[in-house]
N, C-alpha and C positions, 0 to 999 in steps of 0.2 A: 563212320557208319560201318557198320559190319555187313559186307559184300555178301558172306552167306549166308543170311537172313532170305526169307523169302514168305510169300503169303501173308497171313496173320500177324507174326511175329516183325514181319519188317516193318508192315504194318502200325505197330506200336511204338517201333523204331522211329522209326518216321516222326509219328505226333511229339514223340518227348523232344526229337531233335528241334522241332518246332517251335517248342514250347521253350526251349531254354535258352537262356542268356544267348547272344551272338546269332537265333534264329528269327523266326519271321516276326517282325512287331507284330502284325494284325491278327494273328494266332496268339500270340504271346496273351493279349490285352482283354479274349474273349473269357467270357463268366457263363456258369449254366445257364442266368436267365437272356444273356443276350444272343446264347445261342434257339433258344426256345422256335424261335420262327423258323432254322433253318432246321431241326430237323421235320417240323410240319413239312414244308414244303417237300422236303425231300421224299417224305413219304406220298405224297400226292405225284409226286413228276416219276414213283417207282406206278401205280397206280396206272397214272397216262402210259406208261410203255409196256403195261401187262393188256390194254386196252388196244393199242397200236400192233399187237404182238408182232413186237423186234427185239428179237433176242439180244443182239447186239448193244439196243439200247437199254432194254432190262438191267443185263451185266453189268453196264456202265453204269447206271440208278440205282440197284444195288451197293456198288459200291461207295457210292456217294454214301447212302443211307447208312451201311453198316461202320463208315467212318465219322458217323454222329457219336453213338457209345464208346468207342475209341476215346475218342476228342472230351468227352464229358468224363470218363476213366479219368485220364491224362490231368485234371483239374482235380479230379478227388484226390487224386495220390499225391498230386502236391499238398493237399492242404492234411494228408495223414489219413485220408478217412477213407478208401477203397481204393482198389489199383482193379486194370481189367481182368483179371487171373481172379481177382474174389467176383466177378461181376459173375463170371463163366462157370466156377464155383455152385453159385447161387444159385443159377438158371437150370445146371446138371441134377443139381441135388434137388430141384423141383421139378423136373420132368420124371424123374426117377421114383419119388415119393408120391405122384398124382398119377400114375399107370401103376397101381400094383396087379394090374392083370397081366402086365408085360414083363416085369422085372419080378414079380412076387409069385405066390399065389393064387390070389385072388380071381374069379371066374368071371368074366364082362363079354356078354354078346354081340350087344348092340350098340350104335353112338349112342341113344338114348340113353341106355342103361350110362356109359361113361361117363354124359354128359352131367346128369344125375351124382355119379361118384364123384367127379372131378369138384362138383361146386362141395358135398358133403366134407370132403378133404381138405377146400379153402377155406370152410368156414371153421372149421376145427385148427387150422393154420393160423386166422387173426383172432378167434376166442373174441373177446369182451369189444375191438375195434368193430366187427361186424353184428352191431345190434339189432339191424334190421335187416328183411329179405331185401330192400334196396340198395343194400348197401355195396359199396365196390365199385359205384361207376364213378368216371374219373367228369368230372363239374365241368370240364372244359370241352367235351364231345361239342359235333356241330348234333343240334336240335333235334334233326330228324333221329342219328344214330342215338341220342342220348334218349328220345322216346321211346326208339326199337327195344333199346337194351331191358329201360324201365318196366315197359309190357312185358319182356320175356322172363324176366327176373320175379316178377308178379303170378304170370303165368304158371312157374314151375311150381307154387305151391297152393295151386286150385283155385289162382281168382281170373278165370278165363272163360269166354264165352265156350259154349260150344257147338254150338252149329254155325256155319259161315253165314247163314241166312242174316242172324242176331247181329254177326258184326256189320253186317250191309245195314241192316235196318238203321244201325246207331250213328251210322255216317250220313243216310238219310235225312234221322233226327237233327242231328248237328248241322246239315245244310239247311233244313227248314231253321233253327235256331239265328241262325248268321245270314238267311236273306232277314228273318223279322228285323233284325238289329237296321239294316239298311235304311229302311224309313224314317227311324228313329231320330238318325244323325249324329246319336253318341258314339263316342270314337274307343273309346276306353271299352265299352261292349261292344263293340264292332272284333275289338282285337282279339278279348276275351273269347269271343267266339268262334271267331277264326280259328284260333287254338285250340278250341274243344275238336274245330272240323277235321285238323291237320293231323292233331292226336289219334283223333280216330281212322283216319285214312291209315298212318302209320301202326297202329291194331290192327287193320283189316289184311296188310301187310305180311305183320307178322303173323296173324293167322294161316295168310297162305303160302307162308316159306318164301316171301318173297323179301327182297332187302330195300326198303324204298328210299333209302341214301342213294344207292345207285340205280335207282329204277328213276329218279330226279335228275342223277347226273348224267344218264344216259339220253335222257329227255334235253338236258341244256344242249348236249353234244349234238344231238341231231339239231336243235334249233341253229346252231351256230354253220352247220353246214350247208343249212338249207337256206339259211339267210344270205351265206357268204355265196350262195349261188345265185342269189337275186343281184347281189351288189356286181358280182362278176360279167354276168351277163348285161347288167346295163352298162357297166364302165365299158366292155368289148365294144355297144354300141354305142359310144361317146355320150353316155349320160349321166345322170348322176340320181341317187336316191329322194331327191327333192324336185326331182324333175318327172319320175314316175308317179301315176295315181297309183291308190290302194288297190284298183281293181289288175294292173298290171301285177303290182308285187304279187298279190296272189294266185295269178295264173305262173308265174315261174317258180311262187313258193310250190303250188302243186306238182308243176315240174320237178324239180327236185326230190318230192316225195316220190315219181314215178320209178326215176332214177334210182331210189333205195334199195 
């Protein structure tokens, strides 16, 4: 291995030595798709330490994450079809050609305004692949971000409510819709509905600039802390969660709210 290497470069050094004959089998044996899961996760544990704000662990998460496309390079270029140096390539030549306010001429005020340019410029990028204003969102989003996306993508060429009032109303609607189902007992319009309620909270959302992927996980996060305060305080005083009524857990669940 070449000692003066350093950063990036050793970086790459590293994965190929991994990759070849004499180095790691479990490296060696990985494919794109059996890496699929790690680099989710990797992105969710960079996530948890921007959330934790630790710099330290950031760094560390970071690097985990940015040794995903490495690793997936490293497998292209065996097989002939991309090395990381085209990956980087790629990505330069696309930052550069989608800011011609920054690198060109061109005159851009506002994000809007950019935001507006930037899509004008992808879409003229895949031509005939993006047939419709939906087009572009990647199938495998979780739910909430794949609706957020869907509404804003709709949004930007005038099918948007506009007053906040209208998008309350419509979530209203959608709750009166999905209590009626209740009665009913069909499960299948039970769900249906749900979905119309969920969609529309997630519109109401994005209407107000809000992100309700994380407005949900910020929601879990407190529930878990405030939970893990009930379970802690009763184990302190030798008990256990089946040994507490409903009406205790929630006088500590309150606690813990106070505590916030």
């Amino acid at each position: 291995m070449n000692e003066g290497k350093k950063g990036f470069d050793l970086l790459i050094e590293i994965m190929r030595r991994l990759r070849a004959p004499g180095g790691c089998p479990w490296d060696a044996e990985q494919t794109h798709e059996s890496l699929k899961r790690y680099l989710v996760e990797e992105c969710y544990e960079v996530i948890e330490a921007i959330d934790t704000k630790d710099p330290g662990n950031l760094k560390e998460e970071l690097g985990d994450l940015m040794l995903q496309p490495v690793f997936h390079a490293a497998i292209a270029e065996e097989h002939g079809e991309f090395t990381i140096e085209d990956v980087l390539d790629t990505v330069n030549e696309k930052l550069i050609r989608r800011h011609p306010h920054v690198f060109g001429e061109e005159v851009i005020k506002t994000s809007d305004e950019q935001v507006a340019n930037w899509e004008r410029i992808k879409k003229s990028e895949k031509g005939a692949e993006r047939k419709s204003a939906l087009s572009g969102i990647p199938p495998h989003l979780p739910a909430l971000m794949k609706a957020h996306k869907i509404t804003e993508k709709a949004a930007r060429v005038g099918f948007d409510w506009e007053h906040t009032d209208q998008v309350f109303a419509k979530v209203l609607e959608e709750l009166n819709e999905f209590q009626e189902t209740l009665t009913e007992g069909n499960q299948e319009r039970m769900e249906a509905e749900l979905g119309d309620l969920l969609f529309a909270i997630v519109n109401l959302g994005r209407f107000l600039s809000l992100d309700t992927e994380e407005a949900l996980r910020k929601t879990i996060n407190r529930f878990i802390r405030r939970f893990s305060h009930i379970e802690d305080t009763l184990h302190a005083a030798g008990r256990t969660l089946q040994e507490a009524s409903l009406e205790e857990m929630d006088i500590l669940w309150e606690e813990a709210k106070r505590k916030e």
